[in-house]
C-alpha positions as a Markdown table, in Angstrom:
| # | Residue | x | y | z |
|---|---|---|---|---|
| 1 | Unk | -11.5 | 25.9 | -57.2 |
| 2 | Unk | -13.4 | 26.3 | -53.8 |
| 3 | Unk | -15.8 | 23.4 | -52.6 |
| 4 | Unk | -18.9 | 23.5 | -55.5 |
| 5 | Unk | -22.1 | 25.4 | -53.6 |
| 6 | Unk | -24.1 | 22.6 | -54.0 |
| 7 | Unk | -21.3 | 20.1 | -52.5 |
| 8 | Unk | -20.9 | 22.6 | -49.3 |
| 9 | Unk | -24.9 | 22.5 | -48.6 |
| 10 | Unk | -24.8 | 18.4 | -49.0 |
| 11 | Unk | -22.0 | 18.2 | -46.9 |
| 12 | Unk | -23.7 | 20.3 | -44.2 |
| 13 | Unk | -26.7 | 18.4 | -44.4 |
| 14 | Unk | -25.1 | 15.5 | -43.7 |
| 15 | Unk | -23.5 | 16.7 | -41.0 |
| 16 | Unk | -26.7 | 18.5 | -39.7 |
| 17 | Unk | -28.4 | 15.1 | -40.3 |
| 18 | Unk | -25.7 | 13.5 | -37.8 |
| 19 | Unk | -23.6 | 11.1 | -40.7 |
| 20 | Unk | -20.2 | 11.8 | -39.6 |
| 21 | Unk | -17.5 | 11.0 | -37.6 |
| 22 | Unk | -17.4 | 11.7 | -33.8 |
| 23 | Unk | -14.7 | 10.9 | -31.2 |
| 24 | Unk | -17.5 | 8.9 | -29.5 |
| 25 | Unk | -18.0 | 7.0 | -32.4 |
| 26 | Unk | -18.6 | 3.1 | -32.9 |
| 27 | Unk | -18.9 | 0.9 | -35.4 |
| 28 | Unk | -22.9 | 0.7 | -34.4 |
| 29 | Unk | -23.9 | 4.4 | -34.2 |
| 30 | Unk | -21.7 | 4.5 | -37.7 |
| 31 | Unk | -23.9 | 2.3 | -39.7 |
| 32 | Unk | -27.1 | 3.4 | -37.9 |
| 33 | Unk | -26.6 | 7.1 | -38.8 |
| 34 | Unk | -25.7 | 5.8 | -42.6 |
| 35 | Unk | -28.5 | 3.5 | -42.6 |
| 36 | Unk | -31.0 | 5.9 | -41.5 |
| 37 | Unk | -29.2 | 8.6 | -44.1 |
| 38 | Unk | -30.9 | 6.5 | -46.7 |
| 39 | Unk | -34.4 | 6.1 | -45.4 |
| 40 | Unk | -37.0 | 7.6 | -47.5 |
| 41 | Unk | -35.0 | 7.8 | -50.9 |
| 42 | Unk | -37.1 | 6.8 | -53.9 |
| 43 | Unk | -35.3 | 3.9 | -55.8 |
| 44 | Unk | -34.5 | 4.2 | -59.4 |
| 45 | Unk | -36.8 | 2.0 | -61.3 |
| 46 | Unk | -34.9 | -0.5 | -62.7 |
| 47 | Unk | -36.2 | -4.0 | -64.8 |
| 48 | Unk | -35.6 | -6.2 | -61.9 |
| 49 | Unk | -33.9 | -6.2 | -58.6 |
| 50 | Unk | -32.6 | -10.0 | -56.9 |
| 51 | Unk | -31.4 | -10.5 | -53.2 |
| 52 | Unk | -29.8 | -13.8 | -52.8 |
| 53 | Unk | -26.8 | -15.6 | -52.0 |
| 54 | Unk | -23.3 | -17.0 | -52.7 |
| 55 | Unk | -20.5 | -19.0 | -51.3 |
| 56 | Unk | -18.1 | -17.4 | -49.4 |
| 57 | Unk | -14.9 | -18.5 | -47.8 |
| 58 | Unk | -16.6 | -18.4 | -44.1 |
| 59 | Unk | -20.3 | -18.7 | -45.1 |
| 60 | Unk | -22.9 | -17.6 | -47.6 |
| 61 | Unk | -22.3 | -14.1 | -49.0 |
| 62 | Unk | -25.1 | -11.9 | -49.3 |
| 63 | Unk | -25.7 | -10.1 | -52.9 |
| 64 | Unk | -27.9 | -8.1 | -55.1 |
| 65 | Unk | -28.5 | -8.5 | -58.4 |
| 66 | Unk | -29.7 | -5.5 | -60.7 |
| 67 | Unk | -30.5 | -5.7 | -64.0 |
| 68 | Unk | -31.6 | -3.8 | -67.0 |
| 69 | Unk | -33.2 | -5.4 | -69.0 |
| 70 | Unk | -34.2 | -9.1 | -69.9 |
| 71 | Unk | -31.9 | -9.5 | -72.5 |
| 72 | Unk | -28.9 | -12.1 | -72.5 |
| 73 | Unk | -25.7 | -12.0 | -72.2 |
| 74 | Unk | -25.6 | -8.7 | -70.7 |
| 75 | Unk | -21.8 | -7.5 | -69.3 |
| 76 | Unk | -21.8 | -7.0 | -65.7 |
| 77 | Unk | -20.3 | -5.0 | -63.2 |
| 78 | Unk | -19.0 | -6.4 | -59.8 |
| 79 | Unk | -19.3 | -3.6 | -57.3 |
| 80 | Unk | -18.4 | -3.6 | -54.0 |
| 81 | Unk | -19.7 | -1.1 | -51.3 |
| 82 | Unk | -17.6 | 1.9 | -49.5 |
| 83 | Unk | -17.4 | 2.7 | -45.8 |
| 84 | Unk | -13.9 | 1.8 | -44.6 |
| 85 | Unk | -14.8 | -1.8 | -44.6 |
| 86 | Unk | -16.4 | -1.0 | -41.3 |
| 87 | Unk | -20.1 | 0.5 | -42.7 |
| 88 | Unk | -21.9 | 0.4 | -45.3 |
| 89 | Unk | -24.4 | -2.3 | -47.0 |
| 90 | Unk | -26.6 | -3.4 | -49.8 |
| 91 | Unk | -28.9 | -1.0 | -49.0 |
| 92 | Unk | -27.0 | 2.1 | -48.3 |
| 93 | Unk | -25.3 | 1.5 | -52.3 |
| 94 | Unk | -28.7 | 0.1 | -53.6 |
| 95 | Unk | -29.3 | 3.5 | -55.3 |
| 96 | Unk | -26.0 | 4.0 | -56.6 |
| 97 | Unk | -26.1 | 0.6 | -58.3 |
| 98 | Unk | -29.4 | 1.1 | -59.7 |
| 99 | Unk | -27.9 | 4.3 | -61.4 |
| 100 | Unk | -25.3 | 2.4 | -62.9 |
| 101 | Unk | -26.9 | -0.5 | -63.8 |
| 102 | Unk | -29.7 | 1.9 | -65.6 |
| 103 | Unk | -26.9 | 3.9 | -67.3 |
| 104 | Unk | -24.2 | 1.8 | -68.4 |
| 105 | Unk | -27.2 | -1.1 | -69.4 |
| 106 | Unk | -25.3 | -3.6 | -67.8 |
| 107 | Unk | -26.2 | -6.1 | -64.6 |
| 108 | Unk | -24.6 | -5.0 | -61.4 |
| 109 | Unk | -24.2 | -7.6 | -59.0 |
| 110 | Unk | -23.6 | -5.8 | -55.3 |
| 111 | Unk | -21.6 | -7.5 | -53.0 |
| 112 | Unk | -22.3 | -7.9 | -48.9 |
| 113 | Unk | -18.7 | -9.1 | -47.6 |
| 114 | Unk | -18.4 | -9.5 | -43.7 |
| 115 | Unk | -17.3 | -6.3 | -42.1 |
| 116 | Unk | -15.2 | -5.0 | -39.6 |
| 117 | Unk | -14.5 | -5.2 | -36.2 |
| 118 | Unk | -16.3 | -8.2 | -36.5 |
| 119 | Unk | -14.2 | -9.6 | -39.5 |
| 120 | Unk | -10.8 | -8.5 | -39.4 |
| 121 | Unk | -8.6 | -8.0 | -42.3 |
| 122 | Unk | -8.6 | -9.7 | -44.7 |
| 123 | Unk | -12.0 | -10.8 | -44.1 |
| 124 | Unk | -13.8 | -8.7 | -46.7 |
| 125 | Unk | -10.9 | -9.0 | -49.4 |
| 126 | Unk | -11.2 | -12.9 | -49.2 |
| 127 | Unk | -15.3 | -12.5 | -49.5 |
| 128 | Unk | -14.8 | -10.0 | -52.6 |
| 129 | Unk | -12.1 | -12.4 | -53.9 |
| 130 | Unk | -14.7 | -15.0 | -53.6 |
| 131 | Unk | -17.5 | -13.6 | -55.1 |
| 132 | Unk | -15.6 | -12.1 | -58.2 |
| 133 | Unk | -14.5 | -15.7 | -58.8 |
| 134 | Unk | -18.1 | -17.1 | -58.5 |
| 135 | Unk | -19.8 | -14.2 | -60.8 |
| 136 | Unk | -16.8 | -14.7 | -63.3 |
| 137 | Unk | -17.7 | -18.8 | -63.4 |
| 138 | Unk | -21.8 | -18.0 | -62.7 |
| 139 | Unk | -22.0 | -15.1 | -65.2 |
| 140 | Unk | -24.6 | -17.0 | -67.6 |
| 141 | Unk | -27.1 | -17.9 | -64.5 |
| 142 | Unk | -27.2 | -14.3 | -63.8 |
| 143 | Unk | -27.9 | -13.7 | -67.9 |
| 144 | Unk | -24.5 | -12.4 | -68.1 |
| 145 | Unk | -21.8 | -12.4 | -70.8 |
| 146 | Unk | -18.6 | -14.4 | -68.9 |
| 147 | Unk | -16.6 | -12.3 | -70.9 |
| 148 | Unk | -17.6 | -8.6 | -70.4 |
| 149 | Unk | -17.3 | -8.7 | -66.2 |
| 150 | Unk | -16.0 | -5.3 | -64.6 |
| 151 | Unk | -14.8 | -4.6 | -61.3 |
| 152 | Unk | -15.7 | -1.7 | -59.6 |
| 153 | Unk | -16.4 | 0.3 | -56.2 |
| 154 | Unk | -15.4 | 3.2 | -54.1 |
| 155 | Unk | -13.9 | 4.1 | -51.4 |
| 156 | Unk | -13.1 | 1.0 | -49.4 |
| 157 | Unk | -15.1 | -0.4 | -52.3 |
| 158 | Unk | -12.2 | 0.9 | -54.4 |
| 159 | Unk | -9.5 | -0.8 | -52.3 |
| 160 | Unk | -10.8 | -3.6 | -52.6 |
| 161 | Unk | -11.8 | -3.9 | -55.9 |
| 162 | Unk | -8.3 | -2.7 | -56.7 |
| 163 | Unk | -7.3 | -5.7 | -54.4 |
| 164 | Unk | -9.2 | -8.2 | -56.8 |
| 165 | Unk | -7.5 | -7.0 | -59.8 |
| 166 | Unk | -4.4 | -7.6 | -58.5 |
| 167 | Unk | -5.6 | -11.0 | -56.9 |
| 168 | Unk | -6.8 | -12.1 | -60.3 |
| 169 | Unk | -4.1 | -11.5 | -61.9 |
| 170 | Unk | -1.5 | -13.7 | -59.3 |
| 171 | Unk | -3.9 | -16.8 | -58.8 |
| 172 | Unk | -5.1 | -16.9 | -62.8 |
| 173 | Unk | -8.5 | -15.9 | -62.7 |
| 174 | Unk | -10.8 | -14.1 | -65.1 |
| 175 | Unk | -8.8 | -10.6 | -65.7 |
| 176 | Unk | -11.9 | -7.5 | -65.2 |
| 177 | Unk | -12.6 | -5.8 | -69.1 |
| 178 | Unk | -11.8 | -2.6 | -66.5 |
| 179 | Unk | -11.5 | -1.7 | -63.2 |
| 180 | Unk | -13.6 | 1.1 | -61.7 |
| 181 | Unk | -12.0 | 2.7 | -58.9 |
| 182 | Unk | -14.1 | 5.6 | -57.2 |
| 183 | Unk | -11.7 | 7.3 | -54.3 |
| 184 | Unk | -10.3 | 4.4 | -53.8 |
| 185 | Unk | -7.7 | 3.9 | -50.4 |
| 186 | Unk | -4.6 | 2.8 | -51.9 |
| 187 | Unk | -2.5 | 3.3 | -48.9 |
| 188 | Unk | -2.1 | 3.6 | -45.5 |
| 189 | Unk | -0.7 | 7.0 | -44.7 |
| 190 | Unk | -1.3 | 10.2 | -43.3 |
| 191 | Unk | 1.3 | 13.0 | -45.0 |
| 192 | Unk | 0.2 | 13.6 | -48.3 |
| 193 | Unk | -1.1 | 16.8 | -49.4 |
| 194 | Unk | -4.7 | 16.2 | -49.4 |
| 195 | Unk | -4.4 | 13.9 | -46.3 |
| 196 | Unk | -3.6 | 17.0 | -44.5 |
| 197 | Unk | -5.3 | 20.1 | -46.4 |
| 198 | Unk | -8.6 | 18.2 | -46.7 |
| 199 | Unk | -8.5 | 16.7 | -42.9 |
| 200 | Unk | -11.4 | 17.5 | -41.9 |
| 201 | Unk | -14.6 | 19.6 | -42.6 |
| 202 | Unk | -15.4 | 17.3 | -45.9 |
| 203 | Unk | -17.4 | 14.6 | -44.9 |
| 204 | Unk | -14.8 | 12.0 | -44.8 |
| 205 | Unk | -12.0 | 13.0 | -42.3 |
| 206 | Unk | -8.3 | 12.1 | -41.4 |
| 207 | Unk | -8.9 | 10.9 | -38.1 |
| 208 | Unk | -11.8 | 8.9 | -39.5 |
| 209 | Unk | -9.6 | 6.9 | -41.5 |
| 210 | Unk | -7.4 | 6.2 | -39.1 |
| 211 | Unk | -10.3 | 4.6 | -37.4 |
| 212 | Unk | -11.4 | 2.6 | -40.0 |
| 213 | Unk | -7.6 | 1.4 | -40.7 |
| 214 | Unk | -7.6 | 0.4 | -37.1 |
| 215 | Unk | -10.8 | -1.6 | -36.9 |
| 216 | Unk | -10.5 | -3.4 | -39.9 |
| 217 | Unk | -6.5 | -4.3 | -39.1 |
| 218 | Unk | -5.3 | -7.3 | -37.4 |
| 219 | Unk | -2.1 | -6.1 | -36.5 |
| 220 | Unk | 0.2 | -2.8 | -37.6 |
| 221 | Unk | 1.7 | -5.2 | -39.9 |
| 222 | Unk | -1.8 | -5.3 | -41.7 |
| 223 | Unk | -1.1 | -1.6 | -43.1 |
| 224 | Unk | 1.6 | -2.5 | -45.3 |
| 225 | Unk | 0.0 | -5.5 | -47.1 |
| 226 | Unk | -0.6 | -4.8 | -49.9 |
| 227 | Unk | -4.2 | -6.3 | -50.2 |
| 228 | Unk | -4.8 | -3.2 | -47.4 |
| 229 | Unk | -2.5 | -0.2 | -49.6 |
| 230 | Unk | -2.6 | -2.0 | -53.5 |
| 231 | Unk | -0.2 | 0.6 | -53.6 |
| 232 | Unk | 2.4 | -1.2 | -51.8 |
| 233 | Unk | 1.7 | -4.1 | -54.4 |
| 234 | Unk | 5.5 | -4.9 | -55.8 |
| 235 | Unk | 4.2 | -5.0 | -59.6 |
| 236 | Unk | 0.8 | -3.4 | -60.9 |
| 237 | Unk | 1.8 | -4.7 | -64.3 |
| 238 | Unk | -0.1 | -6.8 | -66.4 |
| 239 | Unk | -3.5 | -5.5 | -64.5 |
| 240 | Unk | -7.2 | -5.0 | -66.1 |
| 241 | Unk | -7.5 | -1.4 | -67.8 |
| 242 | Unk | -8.5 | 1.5 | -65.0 |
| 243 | Unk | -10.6 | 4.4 | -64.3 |
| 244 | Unk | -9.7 | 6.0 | -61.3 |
| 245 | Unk | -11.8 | 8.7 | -60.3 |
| 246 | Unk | -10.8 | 11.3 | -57.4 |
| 247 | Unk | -12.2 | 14.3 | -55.2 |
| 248 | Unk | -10.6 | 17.6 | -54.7 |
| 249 | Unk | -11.7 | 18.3 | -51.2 |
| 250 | Unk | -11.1 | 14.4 | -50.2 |
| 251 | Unk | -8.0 | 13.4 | -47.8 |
| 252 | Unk | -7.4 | 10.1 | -50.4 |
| 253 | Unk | -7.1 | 12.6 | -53.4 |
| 254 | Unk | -3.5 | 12.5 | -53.4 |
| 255 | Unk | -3.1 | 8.2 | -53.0 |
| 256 | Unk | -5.8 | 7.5 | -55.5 |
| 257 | Unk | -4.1 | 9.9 | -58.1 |
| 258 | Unk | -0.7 | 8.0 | -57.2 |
| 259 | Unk | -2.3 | 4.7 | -58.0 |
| 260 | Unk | -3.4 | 5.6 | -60.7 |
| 261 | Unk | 0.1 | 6.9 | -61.9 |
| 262 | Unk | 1.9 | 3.5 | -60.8 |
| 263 | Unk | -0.3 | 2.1 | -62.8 |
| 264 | Unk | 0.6 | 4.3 | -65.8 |
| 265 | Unk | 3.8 | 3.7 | -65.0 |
| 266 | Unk | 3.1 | -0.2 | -65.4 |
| 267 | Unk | 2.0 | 0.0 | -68.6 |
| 268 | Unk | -1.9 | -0.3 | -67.6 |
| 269 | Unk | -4.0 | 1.8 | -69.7 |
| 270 | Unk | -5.3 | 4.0 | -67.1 |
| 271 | Unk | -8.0 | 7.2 | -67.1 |
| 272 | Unk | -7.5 | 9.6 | -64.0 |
| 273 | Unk | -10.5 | 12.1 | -63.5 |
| 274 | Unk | -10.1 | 14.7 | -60.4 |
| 275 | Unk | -13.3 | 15.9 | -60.0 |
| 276 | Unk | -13.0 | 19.7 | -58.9 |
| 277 | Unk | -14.6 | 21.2 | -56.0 |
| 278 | Unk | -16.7 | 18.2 | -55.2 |
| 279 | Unk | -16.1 | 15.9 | -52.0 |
| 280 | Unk | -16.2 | 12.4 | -50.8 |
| 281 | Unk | -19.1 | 10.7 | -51.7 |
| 282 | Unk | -20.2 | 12.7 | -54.6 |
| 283 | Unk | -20.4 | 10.0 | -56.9 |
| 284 | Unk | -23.9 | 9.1 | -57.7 |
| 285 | Unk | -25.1 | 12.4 | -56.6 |
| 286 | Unk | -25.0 | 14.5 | -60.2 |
| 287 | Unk | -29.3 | 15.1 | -59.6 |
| 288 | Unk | -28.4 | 17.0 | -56.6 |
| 289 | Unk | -24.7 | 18.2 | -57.7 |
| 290 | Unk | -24.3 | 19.2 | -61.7 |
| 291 | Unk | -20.6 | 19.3 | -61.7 |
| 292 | Unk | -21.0 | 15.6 | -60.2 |
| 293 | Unk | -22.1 | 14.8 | -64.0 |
| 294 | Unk | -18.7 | 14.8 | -65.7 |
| 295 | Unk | -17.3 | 11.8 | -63.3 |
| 296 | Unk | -20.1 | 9.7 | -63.5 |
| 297 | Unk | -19.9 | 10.2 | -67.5 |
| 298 | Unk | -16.7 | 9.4 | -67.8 |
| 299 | Unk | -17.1 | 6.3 | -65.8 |
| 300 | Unk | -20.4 | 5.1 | -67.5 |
| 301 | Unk | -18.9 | 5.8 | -71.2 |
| 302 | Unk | -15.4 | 3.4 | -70.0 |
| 303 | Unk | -17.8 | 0.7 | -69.1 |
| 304 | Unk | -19.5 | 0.9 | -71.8 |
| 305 | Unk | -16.2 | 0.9 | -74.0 |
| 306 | Unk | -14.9 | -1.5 | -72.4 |
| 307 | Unk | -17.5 | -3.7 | -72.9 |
| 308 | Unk | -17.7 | -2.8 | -76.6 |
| 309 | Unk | -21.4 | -1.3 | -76.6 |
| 310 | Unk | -22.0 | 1.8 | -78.4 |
């Protein structure tokens, strides 16, 4: 289907708005034209709402603690921010985890890892590594049940949340009841389908991943670790449960879906959800866009399964 009315007149707002990429672009005007995307947004209420801070392989790690309710022994959901591990913060996803935190009835716990250029790869996977270890062992400080804790994010978020799956798994720590993974970047490449038809004109574009890639990266050699393209991971098996939730008019479309198949093809009980006509970004957005709905429905009612709540 062609690009939903209501995602073509967000996606030109944005753009009208100046959030996009540019050849001129930096890492700076990047996060100050996301930042300032934000500004004047009313938060969702939600019971209570925490900044504080954890350890982290190369200093404290800033997070933010949402819950619902004060009840005990809620589950909770990990979530880490998109924005190509270059952009993106607390505050740019502090709506987005309110929503979830409000609709799934669980505690999110939103996590700052160090970004790129400044921290190179794999910076940000060792911080998220870190921190899903430390919720895991601190679940019952933050009121949490230690054994209903999901992993989840999007975009970069998604890769790296992806990343911690597969990092639990090979060092022994707590498995995720699920992992969430909202257009996530699997892989580094530049040829599938979607890479090319959706290239640009939908928010997110080719060439801007290739920057991102490129700023978070090391080295070339970086791109085909496989804590930078899970994809490239030699065995998905034996991972936590997955929703894997794609864009139609999104250049990672096609390496989301394929993740999402390997793991099927691992034995992983896995959901895949493409979510017609909308963009990159979308999630969250189902006030503005009604189609938007279905994804983040489907993704509220498997962490809420997952987690065994009716």
């Amino acid at each position: 289907m062609p690009l939903h009315p209501a995602a073509e007149g967000l996606v030109k707002l944005l753009s009208d708005a100046g959030v996009g990429f540019y050849p001129d672009s930096t890492p700076e005007s990047m996060r100050v034209a996301m930042e300032t995307s934000i500004r004047g947004v009313p938060p969702h209420e939600v019971h209570a709402v925490e900044d504080r801070e954890i350890p982290g392989p190369a200093g404290p790690i800033p997070v933010r603690v949402y819950r619902p309710s004060a009840d005990a022994r809620l589950p909770i959901l990990v979530w880490f921010h998109g924005g190509g591990w270059v952009i993106g913060s607390l505050d740019t996803h502090d709506q987005l985890c309110r929503l979830l935190c409000d609709d799934a009835r669980v505690i999110v716990v939103s996590i700052g890892y160090r970004l790129a250029p400044e921290t190179k790869f794999p910076g940000a996977a060792d911080d998220c590594v870190a921190a899903w270890a430390w919720v895991a062992e601190h679940a019952a400080e933050l009121g949490g049940d230690p054994h209903k804790i999901a992993v989840g994010g999007d975009s970069a978020g998604g890769n790296l949340a992806a990343v911690v799956a597969l990092v639990a798994r090979e060092e022994s720590l707590p498995i995720p009841a699920l992992q969430l993974l909202v257009y996530p970047v699997t892989d580094h490449e530049f040829d599938s389908v979607s890479m090319i038809d959706n290239a640009k004109g939908y928010f997110l574009e080719a060439e801007e991943m290739r920057w991102f890639f490129d700023h978070y990266a090391s080295a070339p050699e970086d791109f085909a670790d496989w804590r930078m393209s899970p994809l490239r991971a030699p065995d998905h098996t034996g991972l936590a449960a997955a929703v894997v939730i794609t864009a139609e008019y999104d250049p990672l479309r096609d390496q989301g879906e394929a993740y999402a198949q390997r793991l099927r093809d691992a034995g992983v009980p896995t959901q895949a959800v493409r979510a017609d006509g909308m963009f990159h970004g979308f999630f969250g957005l189902h006030a503005f866009i009604a189609p938007a709905r279905e994804a983040w429905d489907t993704a509220i009612g498997a962490l809420r399964a997952a987690f065994g709540m009716a």
